[in-house]
C-alpha positions as a Markdown table, in Angstrom:
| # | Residue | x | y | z |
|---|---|---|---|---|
| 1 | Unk | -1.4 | -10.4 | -18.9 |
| 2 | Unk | -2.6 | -10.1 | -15.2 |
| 3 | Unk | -6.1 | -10.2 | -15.1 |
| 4 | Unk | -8.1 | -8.0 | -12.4 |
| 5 | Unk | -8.1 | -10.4 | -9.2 |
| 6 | Unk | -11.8 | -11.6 | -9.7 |
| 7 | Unk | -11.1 | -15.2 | -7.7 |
| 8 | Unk | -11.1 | -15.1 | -4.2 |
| 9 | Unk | -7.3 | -17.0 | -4.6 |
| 10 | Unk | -6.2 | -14.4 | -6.5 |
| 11 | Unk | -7.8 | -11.8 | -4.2 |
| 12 | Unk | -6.4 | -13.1 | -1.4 |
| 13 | Unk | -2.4 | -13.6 | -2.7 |
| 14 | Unk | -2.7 | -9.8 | -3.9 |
| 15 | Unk | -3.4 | -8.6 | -0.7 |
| 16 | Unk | -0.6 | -11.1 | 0.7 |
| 17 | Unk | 1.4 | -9.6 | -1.9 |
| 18 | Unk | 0.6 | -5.8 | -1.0 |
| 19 | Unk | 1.5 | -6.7 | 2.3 |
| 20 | Unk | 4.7 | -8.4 | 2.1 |
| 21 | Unk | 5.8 | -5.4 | -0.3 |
| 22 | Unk | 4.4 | -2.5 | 1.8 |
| 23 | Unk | 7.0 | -4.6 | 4.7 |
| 24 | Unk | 9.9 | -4.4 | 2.4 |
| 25 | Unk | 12.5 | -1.7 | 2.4 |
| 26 | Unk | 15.5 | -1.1 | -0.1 |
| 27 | Unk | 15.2 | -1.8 | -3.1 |
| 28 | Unk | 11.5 | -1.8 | -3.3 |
| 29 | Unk | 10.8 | 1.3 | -0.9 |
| 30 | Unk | 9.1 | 3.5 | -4.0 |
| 31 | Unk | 5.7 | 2.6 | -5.2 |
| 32 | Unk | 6.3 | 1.9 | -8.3 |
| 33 | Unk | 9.3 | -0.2 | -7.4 |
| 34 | Unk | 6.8 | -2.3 | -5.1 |
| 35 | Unk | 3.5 | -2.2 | -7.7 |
| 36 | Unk | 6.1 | -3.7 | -10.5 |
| 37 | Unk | 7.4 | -6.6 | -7.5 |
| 38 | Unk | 3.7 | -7.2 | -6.9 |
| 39 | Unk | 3.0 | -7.4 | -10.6 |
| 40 | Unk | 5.5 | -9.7 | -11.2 |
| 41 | Unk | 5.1 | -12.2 | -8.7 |
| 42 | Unk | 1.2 | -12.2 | -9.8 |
| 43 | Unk | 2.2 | -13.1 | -13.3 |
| 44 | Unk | 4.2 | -16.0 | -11.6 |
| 45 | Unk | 1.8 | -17.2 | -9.5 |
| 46 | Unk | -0.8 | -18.2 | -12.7 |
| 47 | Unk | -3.5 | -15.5 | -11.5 |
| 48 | Unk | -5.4 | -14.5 | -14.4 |
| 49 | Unk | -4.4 | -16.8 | -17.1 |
| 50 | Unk | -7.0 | -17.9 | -19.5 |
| 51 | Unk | -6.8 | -19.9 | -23.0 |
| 52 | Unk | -9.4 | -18.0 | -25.1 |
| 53 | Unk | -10.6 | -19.3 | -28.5 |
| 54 | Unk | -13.3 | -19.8 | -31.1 |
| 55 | Unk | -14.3 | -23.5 | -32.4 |
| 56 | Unk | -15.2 | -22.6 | -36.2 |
| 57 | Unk | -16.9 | -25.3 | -39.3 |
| 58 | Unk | -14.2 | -25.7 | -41.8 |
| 59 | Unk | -13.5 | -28.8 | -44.3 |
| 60 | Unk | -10.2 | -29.7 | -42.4 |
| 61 | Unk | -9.2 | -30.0 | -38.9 |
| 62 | Unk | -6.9 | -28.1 | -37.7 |
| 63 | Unk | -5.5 | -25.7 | -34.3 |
| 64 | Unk | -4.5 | -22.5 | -35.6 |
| 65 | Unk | -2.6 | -19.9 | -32.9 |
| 66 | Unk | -3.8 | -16.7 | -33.8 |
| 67 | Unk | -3.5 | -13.1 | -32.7 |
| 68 | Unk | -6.2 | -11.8 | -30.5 |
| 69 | Unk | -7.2 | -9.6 | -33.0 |
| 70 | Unk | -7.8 | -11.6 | -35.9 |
| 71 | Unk | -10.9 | -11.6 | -37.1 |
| 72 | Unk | -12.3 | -14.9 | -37.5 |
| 73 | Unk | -12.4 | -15.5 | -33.7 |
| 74 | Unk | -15.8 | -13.1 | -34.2 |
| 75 | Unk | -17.5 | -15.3 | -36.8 |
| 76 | Unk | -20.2 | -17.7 | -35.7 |
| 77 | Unk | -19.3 | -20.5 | -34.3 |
| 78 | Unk | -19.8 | -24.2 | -33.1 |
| 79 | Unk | -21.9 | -23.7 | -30.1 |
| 80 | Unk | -21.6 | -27.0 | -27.5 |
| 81 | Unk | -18.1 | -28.3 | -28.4 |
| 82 | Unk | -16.3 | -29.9 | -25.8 |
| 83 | Unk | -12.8 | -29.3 | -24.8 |
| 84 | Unk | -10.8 | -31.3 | -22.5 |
| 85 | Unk | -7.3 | -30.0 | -21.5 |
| 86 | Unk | -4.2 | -31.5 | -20.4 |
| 87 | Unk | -1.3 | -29.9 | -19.0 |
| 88 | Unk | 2.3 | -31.5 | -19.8 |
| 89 | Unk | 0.5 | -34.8 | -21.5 |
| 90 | Unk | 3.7 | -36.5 | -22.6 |
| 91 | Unk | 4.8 | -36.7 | -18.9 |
| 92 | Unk | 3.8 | -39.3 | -16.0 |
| 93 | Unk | 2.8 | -36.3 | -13.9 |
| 94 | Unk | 0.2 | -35.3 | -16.8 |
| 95 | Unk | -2.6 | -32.8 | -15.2 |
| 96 | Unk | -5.8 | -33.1 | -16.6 |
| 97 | Unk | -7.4 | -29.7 | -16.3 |
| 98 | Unk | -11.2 | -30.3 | -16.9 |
| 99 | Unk | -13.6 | -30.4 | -20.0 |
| 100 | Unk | -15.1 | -26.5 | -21.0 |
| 101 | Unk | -17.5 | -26.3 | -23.8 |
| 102 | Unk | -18.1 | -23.4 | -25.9 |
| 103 | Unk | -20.7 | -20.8 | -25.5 |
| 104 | Unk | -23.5 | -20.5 | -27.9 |
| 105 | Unk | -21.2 | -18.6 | -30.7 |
| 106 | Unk | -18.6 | -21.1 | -30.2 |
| 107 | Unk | -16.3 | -19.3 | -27.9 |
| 108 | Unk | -14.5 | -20.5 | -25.1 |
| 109 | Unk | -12.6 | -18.9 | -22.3 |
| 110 | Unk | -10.6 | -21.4 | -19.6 |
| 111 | Unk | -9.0 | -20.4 | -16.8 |
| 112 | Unk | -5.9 | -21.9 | -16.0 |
| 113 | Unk | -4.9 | -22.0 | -12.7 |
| 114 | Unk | -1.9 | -23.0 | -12.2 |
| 115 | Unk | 1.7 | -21.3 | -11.1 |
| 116 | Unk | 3.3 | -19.4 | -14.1 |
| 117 | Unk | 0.5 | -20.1 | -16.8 |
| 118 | Unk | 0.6 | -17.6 | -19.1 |
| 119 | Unk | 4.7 | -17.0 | -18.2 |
| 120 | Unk | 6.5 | -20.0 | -17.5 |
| 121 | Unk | 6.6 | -22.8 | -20.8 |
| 122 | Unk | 3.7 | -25.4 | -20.4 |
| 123 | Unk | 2.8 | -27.9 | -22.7 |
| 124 | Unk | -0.9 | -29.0 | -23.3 |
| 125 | Unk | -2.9 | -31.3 | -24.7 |
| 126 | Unk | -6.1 | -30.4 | -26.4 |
| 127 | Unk | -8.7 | -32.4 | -27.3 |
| 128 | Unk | -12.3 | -30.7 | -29.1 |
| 129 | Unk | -15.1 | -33.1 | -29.8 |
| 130 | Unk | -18.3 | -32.4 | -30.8 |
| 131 | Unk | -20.9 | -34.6 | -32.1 |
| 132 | Unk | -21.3 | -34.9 | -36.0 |
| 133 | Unk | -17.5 | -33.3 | -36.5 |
| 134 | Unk | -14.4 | -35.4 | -36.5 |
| 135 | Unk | -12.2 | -34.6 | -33.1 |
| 136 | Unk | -9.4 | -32.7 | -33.0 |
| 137 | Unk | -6.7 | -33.4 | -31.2 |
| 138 | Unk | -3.7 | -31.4 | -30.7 |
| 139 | Unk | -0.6 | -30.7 | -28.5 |
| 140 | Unk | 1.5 | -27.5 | -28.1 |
| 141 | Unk | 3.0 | -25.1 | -26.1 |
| 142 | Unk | 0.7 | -23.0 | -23.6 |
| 143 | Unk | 0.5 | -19.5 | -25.9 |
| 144 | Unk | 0.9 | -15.7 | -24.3 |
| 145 | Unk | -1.9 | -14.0 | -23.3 |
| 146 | Unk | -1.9 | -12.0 | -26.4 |
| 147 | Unk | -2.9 | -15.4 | -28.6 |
| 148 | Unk | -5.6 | -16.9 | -29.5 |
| 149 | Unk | -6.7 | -20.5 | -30.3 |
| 150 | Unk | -8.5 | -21.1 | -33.8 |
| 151 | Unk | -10.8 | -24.7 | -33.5 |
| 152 | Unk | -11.4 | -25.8 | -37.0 |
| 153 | Unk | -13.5 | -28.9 | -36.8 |
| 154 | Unk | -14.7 | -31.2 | -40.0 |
| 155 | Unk | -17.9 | -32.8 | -40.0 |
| 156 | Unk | -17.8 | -36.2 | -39.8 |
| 157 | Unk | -17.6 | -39.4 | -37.7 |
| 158 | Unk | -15.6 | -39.1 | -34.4 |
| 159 | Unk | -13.4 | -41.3 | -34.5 |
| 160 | Unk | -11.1 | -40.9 | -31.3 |
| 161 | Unk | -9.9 | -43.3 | -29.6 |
| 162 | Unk | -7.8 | -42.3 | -26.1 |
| 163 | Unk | -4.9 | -44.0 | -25.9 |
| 164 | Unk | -4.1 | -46.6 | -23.5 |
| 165 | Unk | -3.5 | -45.5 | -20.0 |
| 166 | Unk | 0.1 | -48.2 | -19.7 |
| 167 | Unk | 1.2 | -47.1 | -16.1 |
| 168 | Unk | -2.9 | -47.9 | -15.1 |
| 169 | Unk | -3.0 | -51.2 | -17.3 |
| 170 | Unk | 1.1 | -52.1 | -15.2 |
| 171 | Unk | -0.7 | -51.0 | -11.5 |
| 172 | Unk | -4.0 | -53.2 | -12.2 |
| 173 | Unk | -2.0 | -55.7 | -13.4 |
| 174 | Unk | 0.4 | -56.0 | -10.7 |
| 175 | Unk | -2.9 | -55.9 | -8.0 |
| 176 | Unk | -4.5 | -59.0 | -9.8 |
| 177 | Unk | -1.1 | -60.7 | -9.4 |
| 178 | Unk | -1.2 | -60.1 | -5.7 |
């Protein structure tokens, strides 16, 4: 899904992009031709992509992928949950992408900024916390823009526990060795 170009980046590359295809000739000299080039290099460039969601009270945790349609994401929700996102965790080159927390009804709506979100396959790391509900934590695929993210959180203790940062621990340790 492109989203309307409401960021002042994404504002700017469309314009670049209207540009560069109002320069072009054959095979992109009809308008429709050049609007679908635009459009596509848009998608590509991770304009507009945003993980959307609702963080609901249920007796076990869980990450459901749901349509965008599907009716629990309008009940009432966990309003002040915290979500903390990670693109490609499994990897050395892990991206953390910032905490969000849910809006009063426990909805939550994250841009993600970067090149082909939304397109192109990321993984991501999920983490929900919230106090007086167990965390939830969870790894998957980036979904489409036509999916949703279901929050289930538990009541209970929280009892997460990140684990250990081993390239951090190996670079400290080598500096006190100096």
């Amino acid at each position: 899904m492109i989203a309307p170009p409401d960021t002042p980046r994404c504002t700017a590359m469309t314009m670049q992009l209207e540009a560069w295809g109002s320069r072009l000739r054959m095979p992109f000299s009809t308008p429709a031709s050049s609007l679908l080039l635009i459009a596509v290099l848009a998608a590509v460039s991770g304009c507009g992509y945003r993980l959307r969601g609702t963080v609901l009270e249920g007796t076990t945790p869980a990450v459901l992928l749901v349509e965008n349609d599907d009716p629990r994401l309008s009940e009432p929700g966990l309003g002040g949950a915290v979500l903390t996102l990670t693109l490609d965790p499994d990897r050395l080159s892990a991206k953390h992408l910032g905490s969000h927390q849910t809006n009063v009804n426990g909805q939550f709506d994250v841009p993600i900024n970067e090149m082909g979100a939304g397109f192109l396959e990321y993984d991501v790391g999920l983490l929900c916390r919230l106090a007086g509900h167990r965390a939830v934590q969870h790894h998957m695929r980036l979904p489409g823009s036509n999916k949703r993210l279901l929050i289930i959180m538990a009541q209970g203790k929280d009892m997460y526990k990140p684990k250990p940062d081993i390239l951090g621990e190996t670079m400290r340790f080598h500096e006190q060795m100096r």
